[in-house]
C-alpha positions in Angstrom: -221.3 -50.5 18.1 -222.9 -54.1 18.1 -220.7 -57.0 17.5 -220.6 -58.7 14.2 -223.5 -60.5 13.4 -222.8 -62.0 9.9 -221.5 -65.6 11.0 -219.8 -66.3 7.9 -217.4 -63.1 8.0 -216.8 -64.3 12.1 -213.5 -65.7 13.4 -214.2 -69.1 13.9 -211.4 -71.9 14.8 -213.5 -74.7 13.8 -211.5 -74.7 10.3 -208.5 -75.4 12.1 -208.7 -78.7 13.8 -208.7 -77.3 17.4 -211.7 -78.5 19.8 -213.2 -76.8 22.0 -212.8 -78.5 24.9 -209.1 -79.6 24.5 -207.2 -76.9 22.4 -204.2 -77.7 20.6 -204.8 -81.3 22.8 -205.3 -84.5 20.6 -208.8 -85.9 21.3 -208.5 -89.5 22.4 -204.7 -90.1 20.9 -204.7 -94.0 19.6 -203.1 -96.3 22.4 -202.1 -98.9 20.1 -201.8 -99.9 16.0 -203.2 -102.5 14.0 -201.4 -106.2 14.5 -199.1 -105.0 11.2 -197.3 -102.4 13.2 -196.6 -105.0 15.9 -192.4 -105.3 15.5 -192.4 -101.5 15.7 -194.6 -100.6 18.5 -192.7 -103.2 20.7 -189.4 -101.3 20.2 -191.5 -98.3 20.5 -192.9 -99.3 24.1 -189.3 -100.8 25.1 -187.1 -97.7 24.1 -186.0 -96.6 27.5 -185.5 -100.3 28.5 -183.6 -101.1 25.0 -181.3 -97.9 25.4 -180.6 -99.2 29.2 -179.5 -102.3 28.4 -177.4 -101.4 24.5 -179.7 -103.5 22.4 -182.2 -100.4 20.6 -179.8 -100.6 17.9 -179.6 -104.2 17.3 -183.0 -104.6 17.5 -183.6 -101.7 14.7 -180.7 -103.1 12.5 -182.9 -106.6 12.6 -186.0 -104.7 11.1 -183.4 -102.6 8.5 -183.4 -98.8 9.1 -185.3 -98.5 5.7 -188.2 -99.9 6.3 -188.7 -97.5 9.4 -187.4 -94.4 7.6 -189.4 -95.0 4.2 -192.8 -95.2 6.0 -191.8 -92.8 8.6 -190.8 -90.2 5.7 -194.2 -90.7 3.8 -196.1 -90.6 7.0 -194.8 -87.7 7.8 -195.4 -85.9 4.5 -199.0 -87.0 5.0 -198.9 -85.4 8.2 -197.2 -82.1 7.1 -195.0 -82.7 9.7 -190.7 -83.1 10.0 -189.8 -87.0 10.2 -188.8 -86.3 13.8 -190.0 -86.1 18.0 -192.0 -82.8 17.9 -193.9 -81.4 20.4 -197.1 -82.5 18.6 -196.0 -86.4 18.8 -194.4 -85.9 22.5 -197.1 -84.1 24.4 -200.3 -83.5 22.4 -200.7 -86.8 21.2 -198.9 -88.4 23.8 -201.5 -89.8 26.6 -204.0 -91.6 28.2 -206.3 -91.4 31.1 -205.8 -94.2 33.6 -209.7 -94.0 34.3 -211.3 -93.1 31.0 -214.1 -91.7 32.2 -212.0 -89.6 35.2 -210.6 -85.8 34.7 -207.7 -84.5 32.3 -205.5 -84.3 35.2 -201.5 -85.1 36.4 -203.3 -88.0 38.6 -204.9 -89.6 36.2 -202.9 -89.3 33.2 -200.0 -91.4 31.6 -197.9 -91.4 28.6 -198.5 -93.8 25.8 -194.6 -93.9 24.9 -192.1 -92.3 27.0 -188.2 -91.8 26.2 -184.9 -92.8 28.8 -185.1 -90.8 32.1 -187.6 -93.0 34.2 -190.9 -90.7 36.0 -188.8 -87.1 35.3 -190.0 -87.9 31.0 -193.4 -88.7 32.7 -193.4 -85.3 34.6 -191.7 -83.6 32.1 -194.4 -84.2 29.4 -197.6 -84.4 31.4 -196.4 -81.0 32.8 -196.0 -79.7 29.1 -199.8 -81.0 28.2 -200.9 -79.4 31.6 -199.9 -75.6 30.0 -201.1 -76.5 26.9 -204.6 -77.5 28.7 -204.5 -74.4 30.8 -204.5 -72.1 27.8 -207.9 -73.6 26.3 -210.3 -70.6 27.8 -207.6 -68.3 26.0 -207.8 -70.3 22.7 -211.6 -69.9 23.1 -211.4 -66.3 23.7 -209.0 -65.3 20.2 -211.9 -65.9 17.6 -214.1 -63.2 20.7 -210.9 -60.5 20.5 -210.7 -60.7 16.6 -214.8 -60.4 16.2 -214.8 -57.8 18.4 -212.0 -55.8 17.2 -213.8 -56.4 13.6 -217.1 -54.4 15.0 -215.6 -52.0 17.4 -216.9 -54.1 20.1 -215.0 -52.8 23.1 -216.5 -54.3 26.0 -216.7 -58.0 23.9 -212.6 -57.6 23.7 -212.3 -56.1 27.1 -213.9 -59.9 28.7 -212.0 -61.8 25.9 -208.8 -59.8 26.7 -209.6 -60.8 30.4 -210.2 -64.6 30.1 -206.7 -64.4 28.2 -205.0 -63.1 30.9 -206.2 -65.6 33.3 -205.3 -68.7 31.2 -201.9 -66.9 31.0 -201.9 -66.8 34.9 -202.8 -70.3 35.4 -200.8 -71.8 32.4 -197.7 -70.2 35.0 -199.0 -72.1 37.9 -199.2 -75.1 35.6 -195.4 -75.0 34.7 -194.4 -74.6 38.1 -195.2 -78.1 38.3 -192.5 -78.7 36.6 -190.4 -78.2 39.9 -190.9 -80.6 42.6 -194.4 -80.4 43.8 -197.4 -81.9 45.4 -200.0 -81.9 43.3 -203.5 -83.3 45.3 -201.5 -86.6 46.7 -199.3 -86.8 43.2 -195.9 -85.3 43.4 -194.9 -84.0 40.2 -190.5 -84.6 39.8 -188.7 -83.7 37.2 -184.8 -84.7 38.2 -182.7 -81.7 36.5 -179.9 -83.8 36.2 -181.7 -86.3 34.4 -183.2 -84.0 32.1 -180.0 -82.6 31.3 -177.9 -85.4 31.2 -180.1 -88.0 29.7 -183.7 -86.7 27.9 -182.1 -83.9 26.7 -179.8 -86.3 24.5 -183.1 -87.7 23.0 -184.7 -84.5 22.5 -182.2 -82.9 20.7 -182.3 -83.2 16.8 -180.0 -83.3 14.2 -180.4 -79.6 13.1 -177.5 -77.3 14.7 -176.5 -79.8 17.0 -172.6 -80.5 17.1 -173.1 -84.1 17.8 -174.3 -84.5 14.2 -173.1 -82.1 12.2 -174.4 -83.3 9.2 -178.0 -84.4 9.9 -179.4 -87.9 9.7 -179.5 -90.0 6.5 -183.0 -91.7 6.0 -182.1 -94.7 4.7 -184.4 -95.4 1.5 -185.5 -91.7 1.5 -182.3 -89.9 0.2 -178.8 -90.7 0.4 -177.6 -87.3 1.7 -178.1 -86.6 5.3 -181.3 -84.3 6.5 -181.3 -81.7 9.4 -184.2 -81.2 11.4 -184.5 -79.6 14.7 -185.4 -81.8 17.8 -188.5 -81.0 20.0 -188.7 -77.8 21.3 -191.5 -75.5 23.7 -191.3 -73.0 20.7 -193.4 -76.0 18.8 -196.4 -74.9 20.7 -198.3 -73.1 18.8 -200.2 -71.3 21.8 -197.6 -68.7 22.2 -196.9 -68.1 18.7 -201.5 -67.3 18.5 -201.2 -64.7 21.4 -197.9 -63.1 20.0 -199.8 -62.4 16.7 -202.8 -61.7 18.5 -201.5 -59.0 20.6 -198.4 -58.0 18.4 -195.2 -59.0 19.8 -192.6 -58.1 17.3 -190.2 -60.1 17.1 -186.2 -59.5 15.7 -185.1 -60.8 12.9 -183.1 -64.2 14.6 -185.2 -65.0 17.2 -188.2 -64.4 15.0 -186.6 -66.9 12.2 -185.9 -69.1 14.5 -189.8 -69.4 16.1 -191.5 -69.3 12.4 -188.8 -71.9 11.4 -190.9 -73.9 14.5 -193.7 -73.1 13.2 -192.8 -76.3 10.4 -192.8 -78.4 13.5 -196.6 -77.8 14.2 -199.9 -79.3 12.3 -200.6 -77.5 9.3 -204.1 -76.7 10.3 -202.6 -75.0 13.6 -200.0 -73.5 11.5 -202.9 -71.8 9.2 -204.2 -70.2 12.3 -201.3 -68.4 13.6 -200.8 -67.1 10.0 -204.2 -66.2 10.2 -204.2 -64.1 13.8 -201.7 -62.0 11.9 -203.8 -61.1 9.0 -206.2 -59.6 11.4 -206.8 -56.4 12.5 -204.2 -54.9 14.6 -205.7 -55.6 18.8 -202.6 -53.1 19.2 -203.6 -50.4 17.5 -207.3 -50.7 18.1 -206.6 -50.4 21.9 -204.2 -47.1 21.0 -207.3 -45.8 19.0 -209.9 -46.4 21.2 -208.3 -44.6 24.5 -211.0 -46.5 26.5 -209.2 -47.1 30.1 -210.8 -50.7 30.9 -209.7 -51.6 27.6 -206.1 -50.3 27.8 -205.7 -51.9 31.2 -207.3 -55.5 29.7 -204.6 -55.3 26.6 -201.6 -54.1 29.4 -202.7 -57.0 32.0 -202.4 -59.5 29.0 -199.1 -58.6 27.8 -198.0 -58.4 31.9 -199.0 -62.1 32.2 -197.3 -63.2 29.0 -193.8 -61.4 30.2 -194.6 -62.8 33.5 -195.1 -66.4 31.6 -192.1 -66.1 29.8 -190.0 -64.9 33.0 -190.7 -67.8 34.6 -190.0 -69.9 31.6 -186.4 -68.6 32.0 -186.1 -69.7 35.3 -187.1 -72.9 34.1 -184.7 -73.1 31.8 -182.1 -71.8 34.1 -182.8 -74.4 36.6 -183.0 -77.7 33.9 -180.1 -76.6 31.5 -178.0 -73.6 33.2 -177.1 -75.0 36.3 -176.6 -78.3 35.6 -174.5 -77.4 32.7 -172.7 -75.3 34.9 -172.6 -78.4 37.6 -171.1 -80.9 34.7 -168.4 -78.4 33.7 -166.9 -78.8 37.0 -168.0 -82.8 37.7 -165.4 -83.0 34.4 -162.7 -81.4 35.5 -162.4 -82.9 38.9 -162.5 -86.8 39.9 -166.0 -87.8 38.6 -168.8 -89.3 41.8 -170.9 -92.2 40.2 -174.2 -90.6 41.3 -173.2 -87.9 39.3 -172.6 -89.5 36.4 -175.7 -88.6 34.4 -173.7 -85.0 34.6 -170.8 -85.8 33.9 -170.8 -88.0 31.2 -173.4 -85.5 29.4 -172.4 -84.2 25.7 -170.5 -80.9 26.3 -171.3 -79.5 23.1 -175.1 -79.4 23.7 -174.2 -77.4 26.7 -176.3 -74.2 26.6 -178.5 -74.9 23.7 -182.0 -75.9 23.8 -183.3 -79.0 22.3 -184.0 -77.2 19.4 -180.5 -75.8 18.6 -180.5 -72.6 20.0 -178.5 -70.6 22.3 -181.1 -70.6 24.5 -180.7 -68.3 27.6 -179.8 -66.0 24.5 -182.8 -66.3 22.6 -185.8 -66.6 25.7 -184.3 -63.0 26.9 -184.8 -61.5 23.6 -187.7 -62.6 23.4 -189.0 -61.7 26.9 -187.5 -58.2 25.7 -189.6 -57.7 22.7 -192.5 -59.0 24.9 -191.8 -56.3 27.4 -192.0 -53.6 24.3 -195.1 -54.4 23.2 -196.7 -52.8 26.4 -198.5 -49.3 25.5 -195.7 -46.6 26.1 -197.1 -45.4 29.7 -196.5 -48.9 31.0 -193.3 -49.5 30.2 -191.8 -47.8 32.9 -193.7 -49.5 35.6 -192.6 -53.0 33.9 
């Protein structure tokens, strides 16, 4: 059958503020604010060097928390994001090219604001943007799926279904930057102990944390305190589009807890995940069709996601498991100062992610239901 031809019926993601060449990416993310903003983009450029030295809160209490948490609320509500760090402030809106006119690469990238914990934030979150940019052939390729599934248009989903897989593959080699790496004549560190012992502190919200049990009061805003969860890789919205698009099923907690993250995104990309899973089923179309080039495309995609989110565990294993593990022990023997970023890290964040959940827990459930979603002859071989 011939693929769709009606435009206006066609998948399109141009209503959903993602471009073409950059994803999920911010285009060209403002480097600086008009003189006004001034007192707070100092302390925003001086954060890690305020925090080093005790004064971040000294310097806040001079400006009165209120009139950073009244604009910051309605901001936010214009936004249709949480008043917090989320992935969409940290990473997708978070850099700048050294040489504008050079590539969308680790070499030539920096951060426009950057929390405590020195180059490991820098690798941390140029890393993250690196995945994200590795995924923009599969964000291309969703509208090409859907279309194609729409008009029985197997060989259309079979190249689609391919390009997906191989963003998948190299988003993978992306994150493995996260581990000490050259990259060209760039090496990529993230310090594990710093990212457990000091980012992870800024990361972490006030939503299931035990540090603040309570939330945050906004001064100005409401007198109670708020909760909100701090910034997490579930933010993302690319996994959430190629769950829905190839129909992950999620449990009931770990599926509250990643459409409760789906709060934390732009409400535009928000729209579109709903909208993936108002589609046709890719699923069931694949079952129906009992074409073998298509069956294999659809089982190579979900291989490369389980493969994606295996390695994601190790990941987590290595920046949160271990050293957790590691600061247990510094605390109950005599403490060595180069270990201090270990030892003197909150215990009760021990385990979770940044975003409050058990987290070892949750990615292996996940990876489970990922695993289930292959066609029944392939899950033995999995």
């Amino acid at each position: 059958m011939a693929a769709c031809k009606d435009s206006a019926a066609a998948f399109s993601l141009d209503a959903y503020h993602v471009s073409e060449e950059l994803g999920f990416i911010l285009p060209e993310p403002l480097q600086d604010l008009p003189p006004y903003y001034t007192p707070w983009m100092d302390i925003a450029y001086r954060v890690p060097e305020l925090v080093l030295t005790h004064e971040l809160r000294s310097h806040i209490n001079k400006m009165l928390p209120r009139t950073l948490a009244v604009p910051y609320w309605e901001l936010s509500q214009r936004l249709g994001l949480p008043p917090i760090l989320t992935h969409a402030d940290a990473v997708l809106a978070n850099w700048r090219k050294k040489d504008p006119e050079g590539p969308l690469d680790i070499e030539n990238l920096e951060l426009v604001v950057g929390i405590p914990g020195g180059e490991s934030v820098k690798g941390f979150f140029i890393v993250t943007l690196m995945v994200e940019r590795a995924a923009i052939p599969a964000l291309r390729s969703i509208p090409k799926v859907i279309n194609g599934v729409r008009s029985g248009d197997i060989e259309a989903v079979v190249e689609a279904l391919g390009d997906i897989s191989y963003s998948l593959s190299n988003m993978a080699e992306s994150l493995r930057l996260m581990h000490d790496k050259l990259y060209s004549s760039h090496i990529v560190h993230v310090d594990p102990s710093v990212f457990y012992g000091t980012m992870r502190i800024f990361l972490s919200g006030w939503k299931d944390n035990p540090c603040m049990p309570k939330g945050l009061v906004y001064e100005g805003v409401q007198a109670e305190p708020m909760e909100y969860s701090g910034g997490s890789a579930a933010q993302s919205s690319l996994l959430h589009c190629f769950d829905e698009l190839l129909g992950v099923q999620h449990e009931p907690k770990s599926g509250g807890f990643l459409t409760s993250m789906r709060n934390y995104m732009l409400p535009a990309h928000k729209q579109l995940i709903q909208d993936i899973s108002s589609q046709p089923s890719l699923r069931t179309f694949v079952q129906r069709q009992a074409n073998e080039r298509l069956t294999e495309a659809f089982q190579e995609c979900i291989g490369k996601l389980l493969a994606l989110r295996s390695y994601h565990i190790t990941v987590v294993s290595r920046f949160i498991t271990v050293p957790a593990a590691k600061a247990r022990q510094l605390r109950s023997q005599s403490r060595d100062a180069e270990e201090s970023v270990l030892s003197n890290a909150p215990a009760s964040l021990e385990e979770r992610g940044t975003g409050g959940t058990g987290i070892m827990s949750f990615l292996k459930t996940v990876r489970k239901q990922t695993r289930d979603t292959l066609l029944p002859e392939m899950k033995h071989n999995s």
